[in-house]
VOMI-701138 format. One line per field, with one value per residue (C-alpha): residue number from 1; residue in three letters; chain; x, z, y. Coordinates in nm, 3 decimals, always signed. Layout:
N
k (NUM ...)
r (ALA ...)
c (A ...)
x (X ...)
z (Z ...)
y (Y ...)
***
This chain:
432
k (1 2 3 4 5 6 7 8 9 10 11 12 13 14 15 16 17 18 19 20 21 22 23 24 25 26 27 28 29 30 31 32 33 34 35 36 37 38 39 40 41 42 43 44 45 46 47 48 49 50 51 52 53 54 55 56 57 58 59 60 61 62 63 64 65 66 67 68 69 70 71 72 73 74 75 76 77 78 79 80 81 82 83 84 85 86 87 88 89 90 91 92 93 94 95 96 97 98 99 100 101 102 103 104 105 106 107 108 109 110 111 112 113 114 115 116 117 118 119 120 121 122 123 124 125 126 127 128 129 130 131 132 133 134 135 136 137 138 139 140 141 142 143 144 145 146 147 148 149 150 151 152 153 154 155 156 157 158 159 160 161 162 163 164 165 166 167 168 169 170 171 172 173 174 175 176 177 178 179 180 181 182 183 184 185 186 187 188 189 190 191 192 193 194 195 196 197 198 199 200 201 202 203 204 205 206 207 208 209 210 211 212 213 214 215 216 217 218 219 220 221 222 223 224 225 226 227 228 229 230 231 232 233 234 235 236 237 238 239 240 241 242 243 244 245 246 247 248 249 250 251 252 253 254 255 256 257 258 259 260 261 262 263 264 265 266 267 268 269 270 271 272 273 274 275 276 277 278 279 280 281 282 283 284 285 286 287 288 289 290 291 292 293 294 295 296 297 298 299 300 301 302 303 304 305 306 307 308 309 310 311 312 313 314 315 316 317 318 319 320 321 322 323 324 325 326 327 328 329 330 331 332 333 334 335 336 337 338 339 340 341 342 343 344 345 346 347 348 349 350 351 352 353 354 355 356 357 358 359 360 361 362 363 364 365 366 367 368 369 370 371 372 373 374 375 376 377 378 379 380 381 382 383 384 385 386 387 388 389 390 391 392 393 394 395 396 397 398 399 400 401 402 403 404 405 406 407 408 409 410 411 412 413 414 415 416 417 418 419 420 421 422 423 424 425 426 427 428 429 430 431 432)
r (UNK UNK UNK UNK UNK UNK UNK UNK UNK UNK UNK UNK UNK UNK UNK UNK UNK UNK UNK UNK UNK UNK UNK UNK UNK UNK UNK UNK UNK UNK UNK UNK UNK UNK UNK UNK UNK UNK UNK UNK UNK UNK UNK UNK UNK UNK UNK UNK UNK UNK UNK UNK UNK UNK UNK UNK UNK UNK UNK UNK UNK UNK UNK UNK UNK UNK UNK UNK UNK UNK UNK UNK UNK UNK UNK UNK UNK UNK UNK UNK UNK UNK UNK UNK UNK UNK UNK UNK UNK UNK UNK UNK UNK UNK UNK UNK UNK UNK UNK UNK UNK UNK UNK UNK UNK UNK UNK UNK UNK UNK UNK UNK UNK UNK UNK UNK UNK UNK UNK UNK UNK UNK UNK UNK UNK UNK UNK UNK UNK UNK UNK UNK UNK UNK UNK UNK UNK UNK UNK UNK UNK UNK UNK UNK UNK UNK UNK UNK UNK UNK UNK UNK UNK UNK UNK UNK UNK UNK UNK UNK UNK UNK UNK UNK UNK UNK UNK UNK UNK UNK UNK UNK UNK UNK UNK UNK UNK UNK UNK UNK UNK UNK UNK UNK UNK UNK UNK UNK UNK UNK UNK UNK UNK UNK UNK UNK UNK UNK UNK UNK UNK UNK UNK UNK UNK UNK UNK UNK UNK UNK UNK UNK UNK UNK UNK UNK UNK UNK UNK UNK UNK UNK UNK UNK UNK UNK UNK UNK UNK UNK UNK UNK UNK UNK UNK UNK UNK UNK UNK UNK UNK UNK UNK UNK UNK UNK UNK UNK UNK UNK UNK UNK UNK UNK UNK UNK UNK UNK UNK UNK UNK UNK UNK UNK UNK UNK UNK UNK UNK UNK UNK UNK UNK UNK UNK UNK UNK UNK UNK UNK UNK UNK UNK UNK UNK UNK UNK UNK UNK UNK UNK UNK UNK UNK UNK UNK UNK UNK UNK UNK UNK UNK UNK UNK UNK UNK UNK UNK UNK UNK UNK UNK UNK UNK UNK UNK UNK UNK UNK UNK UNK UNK UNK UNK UNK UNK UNK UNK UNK UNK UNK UNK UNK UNK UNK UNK UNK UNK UNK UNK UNK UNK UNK UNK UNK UNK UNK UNK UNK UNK UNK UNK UNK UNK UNK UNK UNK UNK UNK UNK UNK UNK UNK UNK UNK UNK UNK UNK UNK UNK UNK UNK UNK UNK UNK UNK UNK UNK UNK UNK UNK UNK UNK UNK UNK UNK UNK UNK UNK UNK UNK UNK UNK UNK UNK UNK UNK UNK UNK UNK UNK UNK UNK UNK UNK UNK UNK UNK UNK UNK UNK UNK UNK UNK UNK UNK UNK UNK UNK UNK UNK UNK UNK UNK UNK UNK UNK UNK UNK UNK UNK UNK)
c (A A A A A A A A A A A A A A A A A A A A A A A A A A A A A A A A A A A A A A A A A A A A A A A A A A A A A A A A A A A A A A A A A A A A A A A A A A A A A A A A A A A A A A A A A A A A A A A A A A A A A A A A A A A A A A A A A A A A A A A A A A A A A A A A A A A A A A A A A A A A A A A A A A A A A A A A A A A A A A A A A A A A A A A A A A A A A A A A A A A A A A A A A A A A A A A A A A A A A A A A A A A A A A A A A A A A A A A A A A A A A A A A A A A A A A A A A A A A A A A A A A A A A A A A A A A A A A A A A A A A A A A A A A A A A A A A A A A A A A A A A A A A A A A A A A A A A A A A A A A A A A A A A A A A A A A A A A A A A A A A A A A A A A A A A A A A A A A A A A A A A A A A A A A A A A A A A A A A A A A A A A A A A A A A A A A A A A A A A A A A A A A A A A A A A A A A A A A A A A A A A A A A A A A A A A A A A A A A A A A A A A A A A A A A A A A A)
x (+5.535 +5.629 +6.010 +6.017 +5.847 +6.139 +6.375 +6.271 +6.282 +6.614 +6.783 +6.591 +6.443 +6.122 +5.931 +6.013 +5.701 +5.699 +5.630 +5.342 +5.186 +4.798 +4.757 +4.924 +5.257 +5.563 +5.804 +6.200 +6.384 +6.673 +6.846 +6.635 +6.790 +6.903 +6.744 +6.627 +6.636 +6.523 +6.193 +6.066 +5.987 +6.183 +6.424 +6.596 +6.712 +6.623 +6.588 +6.272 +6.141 +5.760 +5.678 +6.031 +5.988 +6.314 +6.182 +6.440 +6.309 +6.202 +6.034 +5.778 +5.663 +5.397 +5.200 +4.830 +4.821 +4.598 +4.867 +4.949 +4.666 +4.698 +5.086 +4.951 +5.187 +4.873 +4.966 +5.368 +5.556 +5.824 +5.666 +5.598 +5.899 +5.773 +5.829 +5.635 +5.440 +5.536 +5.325 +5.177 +4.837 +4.632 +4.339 +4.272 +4.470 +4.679 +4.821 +5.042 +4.981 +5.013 +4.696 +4.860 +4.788 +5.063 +5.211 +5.160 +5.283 +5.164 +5.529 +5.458 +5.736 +5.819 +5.771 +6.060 +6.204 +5.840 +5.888 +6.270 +6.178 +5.893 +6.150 +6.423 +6.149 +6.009 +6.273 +6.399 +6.734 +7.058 +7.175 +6.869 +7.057 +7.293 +7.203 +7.387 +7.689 +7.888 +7.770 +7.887 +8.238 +8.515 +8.527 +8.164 +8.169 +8.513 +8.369 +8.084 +8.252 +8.483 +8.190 +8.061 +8.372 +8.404 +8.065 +8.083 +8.429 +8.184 +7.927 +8.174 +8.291 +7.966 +7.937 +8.286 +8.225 +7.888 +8.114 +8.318 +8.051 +7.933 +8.272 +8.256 +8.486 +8.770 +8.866 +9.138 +8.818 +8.610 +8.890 +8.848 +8.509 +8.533 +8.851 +8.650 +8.276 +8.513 +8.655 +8.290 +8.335 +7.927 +7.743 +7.871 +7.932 +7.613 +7.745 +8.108 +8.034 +7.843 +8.077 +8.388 +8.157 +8.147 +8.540 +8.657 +8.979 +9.139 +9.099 +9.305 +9.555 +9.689 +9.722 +9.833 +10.210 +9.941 +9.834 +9.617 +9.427 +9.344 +9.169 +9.023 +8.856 +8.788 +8.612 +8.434 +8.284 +8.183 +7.985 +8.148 +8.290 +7.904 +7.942 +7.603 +7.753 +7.963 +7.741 +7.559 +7.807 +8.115 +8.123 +8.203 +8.561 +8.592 +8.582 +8.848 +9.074 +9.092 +9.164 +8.828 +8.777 +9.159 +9.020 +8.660 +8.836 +9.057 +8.789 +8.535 +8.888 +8.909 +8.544 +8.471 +8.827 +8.702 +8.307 +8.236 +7.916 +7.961 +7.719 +7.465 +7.619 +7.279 +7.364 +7.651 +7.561 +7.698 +7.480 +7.622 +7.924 +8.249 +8.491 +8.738 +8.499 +8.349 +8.339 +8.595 +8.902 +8.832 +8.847 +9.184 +9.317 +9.220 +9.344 +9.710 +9.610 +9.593 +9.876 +10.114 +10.019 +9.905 +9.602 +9.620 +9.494 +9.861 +10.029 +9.757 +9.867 +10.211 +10.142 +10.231 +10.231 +10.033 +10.295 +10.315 +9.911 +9.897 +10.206 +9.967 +9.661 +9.825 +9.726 +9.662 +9.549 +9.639 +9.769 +9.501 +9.296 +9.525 +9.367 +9.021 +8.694 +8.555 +8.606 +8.594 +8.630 +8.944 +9.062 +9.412 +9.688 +9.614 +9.778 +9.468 +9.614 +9.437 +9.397 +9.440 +9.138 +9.026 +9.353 +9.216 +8.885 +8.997 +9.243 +8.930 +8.659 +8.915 +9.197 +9.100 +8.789 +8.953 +9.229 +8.973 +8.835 +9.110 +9.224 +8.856 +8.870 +9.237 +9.256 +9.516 +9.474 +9.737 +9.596 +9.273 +9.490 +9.648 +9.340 +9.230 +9.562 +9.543 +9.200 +9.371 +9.623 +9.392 +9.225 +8.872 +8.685 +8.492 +8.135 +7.833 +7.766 +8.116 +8.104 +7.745 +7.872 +8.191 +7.950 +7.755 +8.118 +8.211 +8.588 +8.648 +9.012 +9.073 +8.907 +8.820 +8.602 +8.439 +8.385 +8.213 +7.945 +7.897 +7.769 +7.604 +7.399 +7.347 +7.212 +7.053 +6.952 +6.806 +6.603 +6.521 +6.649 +6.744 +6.673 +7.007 +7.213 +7.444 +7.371 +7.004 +7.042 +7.230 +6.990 +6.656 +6.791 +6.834 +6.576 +6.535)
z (-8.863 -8.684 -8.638 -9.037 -9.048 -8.889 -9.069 -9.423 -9.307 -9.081 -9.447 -9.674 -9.880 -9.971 -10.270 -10.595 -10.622 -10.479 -10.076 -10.030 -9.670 -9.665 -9.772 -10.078 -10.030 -10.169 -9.903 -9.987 -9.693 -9.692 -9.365 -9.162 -8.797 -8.528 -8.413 -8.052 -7.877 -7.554 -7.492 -7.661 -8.050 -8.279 -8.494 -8.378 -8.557 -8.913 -9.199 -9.407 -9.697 -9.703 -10.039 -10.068 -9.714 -9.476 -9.137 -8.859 -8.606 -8.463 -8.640 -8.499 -8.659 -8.606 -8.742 -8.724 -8.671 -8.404 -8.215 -8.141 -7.908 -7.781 -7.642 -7.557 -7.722 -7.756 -7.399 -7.362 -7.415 -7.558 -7.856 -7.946 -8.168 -8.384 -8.788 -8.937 -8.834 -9.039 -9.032 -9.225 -9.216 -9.211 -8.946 -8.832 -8.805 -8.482 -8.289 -8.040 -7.676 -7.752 -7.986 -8.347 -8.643 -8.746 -9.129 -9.174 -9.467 -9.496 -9.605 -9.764 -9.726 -10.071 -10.219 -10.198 -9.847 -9.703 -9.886 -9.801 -9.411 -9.416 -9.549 -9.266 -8.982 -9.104 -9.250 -9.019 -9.155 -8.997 -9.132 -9.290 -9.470 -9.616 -9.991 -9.926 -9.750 -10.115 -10.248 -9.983 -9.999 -9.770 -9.641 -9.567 -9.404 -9.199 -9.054 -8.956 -8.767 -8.630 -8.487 -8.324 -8.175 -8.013 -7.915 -7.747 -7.566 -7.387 -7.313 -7.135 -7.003 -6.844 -6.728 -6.518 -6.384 -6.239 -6.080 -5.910 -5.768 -5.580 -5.471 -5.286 -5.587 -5.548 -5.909 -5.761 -5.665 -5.970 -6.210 -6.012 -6.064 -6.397 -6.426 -6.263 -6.457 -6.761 -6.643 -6.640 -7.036 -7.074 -6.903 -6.516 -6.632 -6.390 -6.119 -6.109 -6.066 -5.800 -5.640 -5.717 -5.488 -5.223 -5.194 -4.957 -5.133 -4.814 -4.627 -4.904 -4.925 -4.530 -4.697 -5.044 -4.923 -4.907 -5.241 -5.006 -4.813 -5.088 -5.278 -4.932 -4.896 -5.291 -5.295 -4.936 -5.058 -5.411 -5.189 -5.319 -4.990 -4.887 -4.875 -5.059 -5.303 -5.423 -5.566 -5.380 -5.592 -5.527 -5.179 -5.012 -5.240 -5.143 -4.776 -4.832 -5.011 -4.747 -4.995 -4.985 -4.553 -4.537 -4.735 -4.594 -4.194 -4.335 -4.444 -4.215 -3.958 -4.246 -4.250 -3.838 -3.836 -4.109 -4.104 -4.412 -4.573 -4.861 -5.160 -5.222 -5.466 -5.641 -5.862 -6.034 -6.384 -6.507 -6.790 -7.094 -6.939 -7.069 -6.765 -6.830 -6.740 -6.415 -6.158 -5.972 -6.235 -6.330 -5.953 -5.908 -6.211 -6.068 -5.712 -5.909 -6.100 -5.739 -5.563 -5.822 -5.789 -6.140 -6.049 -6.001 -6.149 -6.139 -6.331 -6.599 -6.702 -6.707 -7.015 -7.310 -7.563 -7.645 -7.540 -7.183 -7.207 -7.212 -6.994 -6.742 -6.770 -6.826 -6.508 -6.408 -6.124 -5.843 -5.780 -5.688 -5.956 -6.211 -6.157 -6.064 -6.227 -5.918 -5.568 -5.566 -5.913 -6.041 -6.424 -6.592 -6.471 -6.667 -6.549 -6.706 -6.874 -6.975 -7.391 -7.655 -7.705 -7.299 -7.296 -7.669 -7.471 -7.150 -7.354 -7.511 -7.275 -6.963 -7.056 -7.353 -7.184 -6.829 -7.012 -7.234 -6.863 -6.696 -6.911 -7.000 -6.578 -6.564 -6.857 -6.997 -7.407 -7.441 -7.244 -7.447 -7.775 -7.647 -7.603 -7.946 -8.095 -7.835 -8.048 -8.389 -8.283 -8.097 -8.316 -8.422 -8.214 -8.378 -8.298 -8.520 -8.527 -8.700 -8.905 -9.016 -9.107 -9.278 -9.496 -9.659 -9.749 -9.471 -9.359 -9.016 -8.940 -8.584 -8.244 -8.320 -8.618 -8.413 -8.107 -8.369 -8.524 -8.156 -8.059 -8.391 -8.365 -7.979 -8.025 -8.363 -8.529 -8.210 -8.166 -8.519 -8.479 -8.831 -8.878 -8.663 -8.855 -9.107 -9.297 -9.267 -9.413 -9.742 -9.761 -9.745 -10.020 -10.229 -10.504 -10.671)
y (+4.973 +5.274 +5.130 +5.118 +5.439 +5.609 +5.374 +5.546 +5.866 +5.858 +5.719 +5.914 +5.580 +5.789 +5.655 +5.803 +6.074 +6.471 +6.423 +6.649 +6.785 +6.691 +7.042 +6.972 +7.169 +7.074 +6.922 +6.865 +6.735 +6.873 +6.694 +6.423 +6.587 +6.368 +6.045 +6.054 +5.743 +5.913 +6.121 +6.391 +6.432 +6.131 +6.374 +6.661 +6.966 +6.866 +7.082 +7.092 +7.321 +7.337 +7.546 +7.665 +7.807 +7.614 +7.523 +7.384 +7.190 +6.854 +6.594 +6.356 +6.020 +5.778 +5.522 +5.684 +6.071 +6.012 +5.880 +6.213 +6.255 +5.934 +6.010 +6.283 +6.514 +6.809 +6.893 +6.880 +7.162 +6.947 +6.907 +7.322 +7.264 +7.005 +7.138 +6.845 +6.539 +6.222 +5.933 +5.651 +5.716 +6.038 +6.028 +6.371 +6.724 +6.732 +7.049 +7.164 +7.251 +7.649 +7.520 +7.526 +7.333 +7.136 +7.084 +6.643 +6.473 +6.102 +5.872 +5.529 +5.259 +5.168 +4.855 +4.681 +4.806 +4.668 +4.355 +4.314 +4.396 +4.095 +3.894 +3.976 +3.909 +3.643 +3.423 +3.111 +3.092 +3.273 +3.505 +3.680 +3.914 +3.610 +3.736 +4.060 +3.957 +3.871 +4.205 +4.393 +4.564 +4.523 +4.866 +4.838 +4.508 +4.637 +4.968 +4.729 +4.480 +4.752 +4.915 +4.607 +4.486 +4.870 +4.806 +4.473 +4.577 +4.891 +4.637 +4.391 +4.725 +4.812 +4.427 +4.448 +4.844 +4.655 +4.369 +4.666 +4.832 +4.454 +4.450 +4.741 +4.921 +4.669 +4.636 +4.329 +4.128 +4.245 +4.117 +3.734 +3.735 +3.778 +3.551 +3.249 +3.361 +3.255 +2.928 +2.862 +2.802 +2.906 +2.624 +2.712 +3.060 +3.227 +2.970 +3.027 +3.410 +3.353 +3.141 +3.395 +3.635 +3.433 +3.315 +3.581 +3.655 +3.841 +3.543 +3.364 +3.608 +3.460 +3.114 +3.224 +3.032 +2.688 +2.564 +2.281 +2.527 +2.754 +2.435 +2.362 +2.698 +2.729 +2.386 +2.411 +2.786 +2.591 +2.354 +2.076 +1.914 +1.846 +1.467 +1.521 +1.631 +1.332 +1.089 +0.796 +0.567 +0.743 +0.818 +0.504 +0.566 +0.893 +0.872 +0.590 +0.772 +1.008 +1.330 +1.424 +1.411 +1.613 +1.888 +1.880 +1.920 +2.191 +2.402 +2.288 +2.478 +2.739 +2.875 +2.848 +3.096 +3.358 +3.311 +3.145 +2.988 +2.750 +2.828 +2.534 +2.271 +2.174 +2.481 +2.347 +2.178 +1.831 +1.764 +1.727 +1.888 +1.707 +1.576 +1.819 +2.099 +1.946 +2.239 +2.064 +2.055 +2.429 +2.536 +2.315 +2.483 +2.812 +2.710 +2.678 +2.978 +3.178 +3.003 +3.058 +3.446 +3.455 +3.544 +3.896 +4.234 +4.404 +4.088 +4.092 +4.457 +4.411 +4.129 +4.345 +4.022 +3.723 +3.502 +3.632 +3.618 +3.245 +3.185 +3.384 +3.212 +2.861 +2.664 +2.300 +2.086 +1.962 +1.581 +1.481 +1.592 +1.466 +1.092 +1.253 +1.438 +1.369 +1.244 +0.892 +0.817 +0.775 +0.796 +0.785 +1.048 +1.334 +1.661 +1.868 +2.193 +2.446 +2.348 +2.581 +2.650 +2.711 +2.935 +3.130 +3.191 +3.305 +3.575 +3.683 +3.717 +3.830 +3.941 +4.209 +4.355 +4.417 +4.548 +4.747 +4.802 +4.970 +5.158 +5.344 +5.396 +5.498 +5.703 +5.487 +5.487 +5.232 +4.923 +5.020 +5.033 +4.681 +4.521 +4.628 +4.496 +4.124 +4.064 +4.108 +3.896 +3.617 +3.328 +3.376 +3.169 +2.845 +2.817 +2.797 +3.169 +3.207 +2.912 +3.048 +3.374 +3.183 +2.976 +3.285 +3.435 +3.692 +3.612 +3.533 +3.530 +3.667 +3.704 +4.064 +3.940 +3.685 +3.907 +4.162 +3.855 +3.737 +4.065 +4.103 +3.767 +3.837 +4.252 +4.273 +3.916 +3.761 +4.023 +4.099 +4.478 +4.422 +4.851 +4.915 +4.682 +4.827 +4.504 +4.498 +4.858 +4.738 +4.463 +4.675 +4.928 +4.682 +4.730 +4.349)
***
């Protein structure tokens, strides 16, 4: 109650009678201050006349003016400044710690914002706010989605400045952590990181010239050359093929020479996984990705189109792979590109944001400004968030609209913080 509390008073939605203290003096609010998210008192510099008298101060809110006491607020100093104390019920008089009375004025939700907030908690069906959305105009629903895009773009941001500080600040190894976390496609996602962190990428580097012992040292790490690993029913066929023992003896040569441990293989996920995802086509197509140098933080900023973006990240596997999933289980040649789609995804969630990245840590504008300009150029993705949004009449039409209802779904509808959302805010005015 509190949350909505703050809600009406941050946007002014007071019911439509005189706000009185509990004294009976006339209140006008004349500006609402600034909402703290931090500690200390809720509002910030606002402006309020009590009986014609202006008072600038902070404002503190809270469901029972008991609470007060409870938070202890009586005793910090913090809280000297307070002008009024807003809250929604009126159990006792509170004061400061210098041991003054403070002015309280008692602010119902009205009506139809109480009513319209049940509705938005309670309601099982996504959107919430879908009975809005047509009403809604498209400068409204534009500064919105700009505003989340920004905002997703800081919080991949944050995400990558984290990787960089695990790798010791190389940005180089950062950027292939968060190249392979993406070839995990969601599922593996968690597991290819983790793998990324342990392929020692300097130790690559001296075979970079041999596309066979980078897959030997990229699949050993991944735990995959475990003969555990293969199933019961396929390993008989993969010892006779011989592919699999070759690359197990190389790396077995490979991690004796630069001390490496593979990662345990029972973390890798094939359920429901579709062939052309299995752990070991994506690290062959990154194994390509690497050995044709294409896999590096320096030829990523020199793409300055879309075009040279996918002729970057374009990769497939090696022969072997092309009549694998597996080892020991052979299928039809298939050389295994990267599809449209993969190639879509990978623009989005690696390219843009360590452009976006870089730049905020350089101090470049213009990889920022290209980033911005790759998702209005990208397809909007197709999942069911989009095709949810789609289907209550918002227009989806490029990946900088889908990035924006991703992080809208992700930050404000799954966790009901419908009083943050622009959208929530249109729908609780509304006065039907």
């Amino acid at each position: 109650m509190e949350q909505l509390l703050h809600y009406v008073w941050k946007h002014k939605l007071f019911p439509l009678r005189e706000l009185e203290t509990t004294d009976g003096k006339h209140v006008e609010v004349i500006d609402s201050g600034l909402h703290n998210s931090n500690a200390g008192p809720d509002f910030f510099n606002a402006k309020v006349k009590i009986d014609h008298m202006l008072w600038v101060g902070n404002i503190e809110i809270h469901d029972k003016a008991s609470d007060w006491y409870l938070h202890h607020h009586d005793r910090d100093p913090r809280y000297n400044n307070v002008i009024l104390h807003v809250v929604g019920e009126v159990d006792t008089d509170v004061q400061n710690a210098q041991g003054e009375l403070l002015p309280q004025m008692q602010l119902d939700v009205p009506q139809h914002v109480s009513e319209h907030y049940e509705e938005l908690i309670k309601t099982d069906s996504y959107p919430p706010c879908y009975k809005v959305i047509p009403e809604l105009t498209q400068l409204k629903v534009h500064a919105w989605m700009a505003a989340l895009q920004t905002e997703r773009l800081e919080q991949k941001t944050e995400a990558i400045r984290h990787r960089v500080e695990l790798c010791g600040g190389s940005w180089e190894d950062a950027y292939f952590v968060t190249l392979a976390r993406n070839y995990g496609f969601g599922i593996n996602s968690d597991v290819f990181e983790q793998w990324a962190r342990v392929v020692p990428l300097s130790a690559v580097g001296h075979h970079r010239d041999n596309l066979f012992q980078i897959e030997a040292i990229f699949m050993g790490q991944a735990g995959l050359l475990e003969l555990e690993a293969v199933p019961d029913y396929y390993q008989q066929a993969a010892l006779n093929e011989g592919y699999f023992t070759k690359l197990r003896n190389e790396y077995l040569y490979l991690a004796h020479k630069f001390s490496m441990k593979p990662m345990d293989f029972k973390l890798w996920r094939f359920l429901r996984l579709r062939p052309q995802n299995f752990p070991h086509i994506r690290i062959s197509q990154l194994a390509s990705l690497y050995y044709q140098q294409k896999a590096g933080l320096s030829q990523l900023i020199e793409c300055e189109t879309i075009e040279q973006l996918k002729t970057l990240f374009s990769s497939h596997v090696t022969p072997y792979w092309e009549t694998h999933y597996t080892f020991g289980s052979t299928s039809s040649k298939n050389e295994k590109h990267l599809s449209y789609g993969s190639l879509n995804l990978l623009m989005i969630n690696t390219a843009v944001p360590m452009l976006f990245a870089v730049g905020r840590h350089q101090g470049k504008e213009e990889l920022c400004d290209r980033a911005f300009d790759f998702l209005e150029q990208l397809k909007a993705e197709n999942n069911y968030i989009i095709r949810l949004w789609q289907q209550v009449g918002l227009p989806v039409e490029t990946a900088g609209d889908s990035q924006a209802l991703i992080q809208l779904k992700k930050e404000y509808c799954d966790k009901k913080d419908c009083l943050r959302c622009r959208f929530g805010y249109e729908y609780l005015k509304r006065s039907e």
